[in-house]
N, C-alpha and C positions, 0 to 999 in steps of 0.2 A: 504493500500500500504506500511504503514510503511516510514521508512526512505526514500526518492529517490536517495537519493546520494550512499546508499550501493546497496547489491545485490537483496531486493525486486521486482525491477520491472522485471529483470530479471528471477526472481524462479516463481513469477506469470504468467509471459510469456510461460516459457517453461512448467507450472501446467498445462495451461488451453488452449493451442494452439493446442494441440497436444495427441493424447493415448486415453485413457478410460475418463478423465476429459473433453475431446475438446467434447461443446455443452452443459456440462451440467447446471444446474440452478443455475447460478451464477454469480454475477457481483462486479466489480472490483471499488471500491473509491479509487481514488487516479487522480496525475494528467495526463491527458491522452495526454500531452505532452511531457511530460518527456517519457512514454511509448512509443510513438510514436522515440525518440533518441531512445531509446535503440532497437529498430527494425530495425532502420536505420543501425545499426551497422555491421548487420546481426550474430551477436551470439547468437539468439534463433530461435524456428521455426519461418516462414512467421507467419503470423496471419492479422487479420483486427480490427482496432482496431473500435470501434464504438459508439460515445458519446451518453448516455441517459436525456432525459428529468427528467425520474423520472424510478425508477424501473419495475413498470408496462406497459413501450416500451422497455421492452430487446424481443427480438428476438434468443433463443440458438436454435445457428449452431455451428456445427464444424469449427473451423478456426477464428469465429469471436467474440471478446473480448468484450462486455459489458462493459459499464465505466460511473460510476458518476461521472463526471466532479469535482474536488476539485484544482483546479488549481494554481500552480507556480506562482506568479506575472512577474518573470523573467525568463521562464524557460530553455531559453538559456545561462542562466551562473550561472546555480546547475554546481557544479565542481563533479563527481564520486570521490568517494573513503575520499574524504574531511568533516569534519566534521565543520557545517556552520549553523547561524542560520536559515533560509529560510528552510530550510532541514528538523529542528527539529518542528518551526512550522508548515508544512504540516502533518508532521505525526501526530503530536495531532490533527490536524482541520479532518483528516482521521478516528479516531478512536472515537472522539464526533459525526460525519457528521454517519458513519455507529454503533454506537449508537445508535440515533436518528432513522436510520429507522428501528433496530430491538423492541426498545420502541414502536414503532405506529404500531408496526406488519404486516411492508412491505417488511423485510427478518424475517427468522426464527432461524438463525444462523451466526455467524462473526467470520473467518477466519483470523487473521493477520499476517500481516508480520514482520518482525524485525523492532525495531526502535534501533535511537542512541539515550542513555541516556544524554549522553552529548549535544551534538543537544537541545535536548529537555530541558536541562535546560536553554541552553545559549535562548533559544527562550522563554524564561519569565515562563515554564510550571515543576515547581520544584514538580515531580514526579518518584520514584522511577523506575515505569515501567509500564508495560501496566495494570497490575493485579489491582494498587492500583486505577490507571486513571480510570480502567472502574467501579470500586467498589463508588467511588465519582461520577462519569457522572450517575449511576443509581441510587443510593441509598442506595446502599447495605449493610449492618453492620458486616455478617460472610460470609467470602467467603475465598478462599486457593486455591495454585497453588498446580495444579494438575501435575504429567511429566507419560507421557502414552503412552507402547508401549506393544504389546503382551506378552512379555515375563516380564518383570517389568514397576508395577505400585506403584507411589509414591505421596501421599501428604504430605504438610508441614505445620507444624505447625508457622514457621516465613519463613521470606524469605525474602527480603533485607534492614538487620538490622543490627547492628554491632554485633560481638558473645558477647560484653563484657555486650551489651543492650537486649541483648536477656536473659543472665541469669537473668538478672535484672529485668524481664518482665513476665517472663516465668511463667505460674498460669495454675491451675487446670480445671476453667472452660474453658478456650481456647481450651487444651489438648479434652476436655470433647466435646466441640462444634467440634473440626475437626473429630473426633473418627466418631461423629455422619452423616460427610460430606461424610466421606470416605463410611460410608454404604448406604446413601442416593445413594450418585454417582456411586458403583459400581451397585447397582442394576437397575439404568436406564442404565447402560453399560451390561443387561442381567445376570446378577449374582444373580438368586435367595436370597439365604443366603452367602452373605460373610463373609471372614474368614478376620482380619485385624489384623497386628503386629505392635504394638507400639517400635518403637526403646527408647533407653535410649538417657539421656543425655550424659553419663560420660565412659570411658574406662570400658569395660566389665559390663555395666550399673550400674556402682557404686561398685562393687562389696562390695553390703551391706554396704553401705556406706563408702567403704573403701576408694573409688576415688571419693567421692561428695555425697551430702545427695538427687541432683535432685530428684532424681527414689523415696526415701522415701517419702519425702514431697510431692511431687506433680504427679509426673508421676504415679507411680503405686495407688495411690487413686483415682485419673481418671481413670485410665483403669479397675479397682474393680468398680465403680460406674457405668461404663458403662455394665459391664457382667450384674452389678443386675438388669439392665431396658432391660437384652436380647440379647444386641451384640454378636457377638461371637468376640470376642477379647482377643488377647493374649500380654503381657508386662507387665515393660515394659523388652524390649530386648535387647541384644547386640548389638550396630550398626556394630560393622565389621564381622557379620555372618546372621546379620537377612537379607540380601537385597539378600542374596545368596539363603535362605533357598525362600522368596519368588518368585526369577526367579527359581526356582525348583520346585516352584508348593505346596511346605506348606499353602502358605498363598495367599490372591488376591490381596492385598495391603499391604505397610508399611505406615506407622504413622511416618514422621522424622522432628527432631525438630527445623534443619536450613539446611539454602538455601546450604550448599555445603555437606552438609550429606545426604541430596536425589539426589542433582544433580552431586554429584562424580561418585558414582555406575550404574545410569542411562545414561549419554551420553557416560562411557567408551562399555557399554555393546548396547546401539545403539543410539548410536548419533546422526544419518543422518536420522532413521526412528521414532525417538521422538518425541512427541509433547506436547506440555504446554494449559493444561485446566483451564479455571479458575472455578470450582467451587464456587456457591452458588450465581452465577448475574440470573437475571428473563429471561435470553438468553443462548442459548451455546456461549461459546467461545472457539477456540482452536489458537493453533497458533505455527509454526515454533519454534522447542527448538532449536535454536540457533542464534547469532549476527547478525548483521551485515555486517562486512564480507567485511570494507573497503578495505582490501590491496587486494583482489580479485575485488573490485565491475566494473562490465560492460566488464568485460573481457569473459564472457562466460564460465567461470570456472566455477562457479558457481552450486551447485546441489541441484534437486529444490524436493528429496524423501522426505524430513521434512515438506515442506510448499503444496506437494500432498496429503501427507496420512491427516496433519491438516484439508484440505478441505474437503476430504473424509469423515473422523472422525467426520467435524461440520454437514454433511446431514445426514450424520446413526444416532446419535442421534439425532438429530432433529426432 
């Protein structure tokens, strides 16, 4: 469910009430009171909401919401739009609760909705975001956010880390391990042989070390290392023409090597139909590439194309 106080139970209302999603196999954690306000309100379709014992008594009908109960202790006084502790811990008990039932292999795939970082720390759970939370609830050691829409696709090699800790950080075998995520995951996304571009670190990728030695030391030895075990991988590259060249269809992915160098190019070019994967957990994850979305939440503003196609996106792979 994500955050309750922003626009999650709304995007999930209007996902799975109504269209091509209303019926299909899918059930909602979160709290199904607070779902319940936000239908009272009437700015999403009618819907019923319908609490489950356990996953194996949902019932998909069109109309009616599936729900594991994860509930509010108060839920009458979650304030929308507010960022409060109550808020932040649901979301985390949301995303360990639908965890848990993709580990015992009672769903196959977990959908999320936005949380507040904020929120979530003030509520005792000091986590970056969802990518790092599920990468600890499973066990995971290499995994990378994914941001994925038809036209461009991006992994990252860091993602929320400061840039001054990321150069500081920044090594061969990481470069070497995502290289190898990006071909794994394209080709469960039906991509026989993919082609993958490594972005650089530095202006025009160093220009031979003109603008930084990154791309010598580290980046282009990884991407050398990787052709010779068979990739088909090219870098590394320029960042302000490679994200062009692969929504043009050069390449199936980029390689970029922090959070705002994959996620600038990507939401200017589709924002609303993005989605955030997280590569390399023992589940699919996808989920809504975007906030929050306090200063709108429960108003019906709301558009719920990013958190549809993520649903969509976790049953096709699945």
């Amino acid at each position: 469910m994500g955050d309750p106080a922003g626009i999650g139970p709304e995007i999930i209302i209007k996902s799975l009430a109504e269209g091509e999603l209303s019926g299909i196999p899918a059930v909602v954690v979160g709290c199904a009171a607070t779902l319940r306000r936000v239908l009272d309100r009437q700015i999403t379709p009618r819907a019923v909401i319908r609490v489950l014992e356990s996953v194996s008594d949902a019932q998909y009908t069109p109309g009616v919401i599936n729900v594991i109960d994860e509930p509010l202790a108060e839920p009458e006084k979650l304030q929308p739009g507010v960022v409060q502790v109550a808020a932040g811990d649901l979301a985390y008990r949301c995303v360990k609760r639908a965890t848990a039932l993709a580990m015992a292999g009672e769903v196959q795939a977990i959908a999320t909705a936005p949380l507040n970082k904020e929120a979530l720390h003030l509520a005792g759970h000091a986590y970056p975001g969802h990518t790092e939370l599920l990468a600890q609830l499973t066990g995971s050691k290499d995994y990378a956010m994914v941001l994925y829409t038809d036209r461009l696709k991006v992994i990252h090699v860091t993602t929320h880390i400061a840039l001054r800790k990321f150069l500081d950080t920044l090594n061969r075998e990481r470069v070497e391990t995502v290289i190898a995520m990006a071909d794994s995951f394209l080709k469960r996304v039906g991509i026989a042989q993919p082609r993958i571009a490594v972005a650089g670190v530095n202006p025009h990728a160093g220009e031979h070390g003109l603008f930084g030695d990154e791309e010598i030391t580290t980046v282009g030895p990884a991407v050398e290392a990787m052709k010779a075990q068979g990739y088909q991988v090219t870098g590394p590259c320029p960042p302000d023409t490679v994200f062009l060249q692969c929504q043009q269809g050069h390449y199936d992915m980029v390689v970029a090597m922090y959070h705002d160098q994959g996620h600038i190019p990507l939401k200017l070019l589709g924002f609303y139909e993005g989605v955030n994967i997280t590569a390399g957990l023992p589940f699919i994850r996808t989920s809504a590439d975007h906030g929050t979305a306090f200063d709108i939440a429960w108003t019906g503003k709301a558009k719920s194309e990013s958190m549809a196609i993520s649903i969509q996106l976790a049953m096709q792979l699945a």
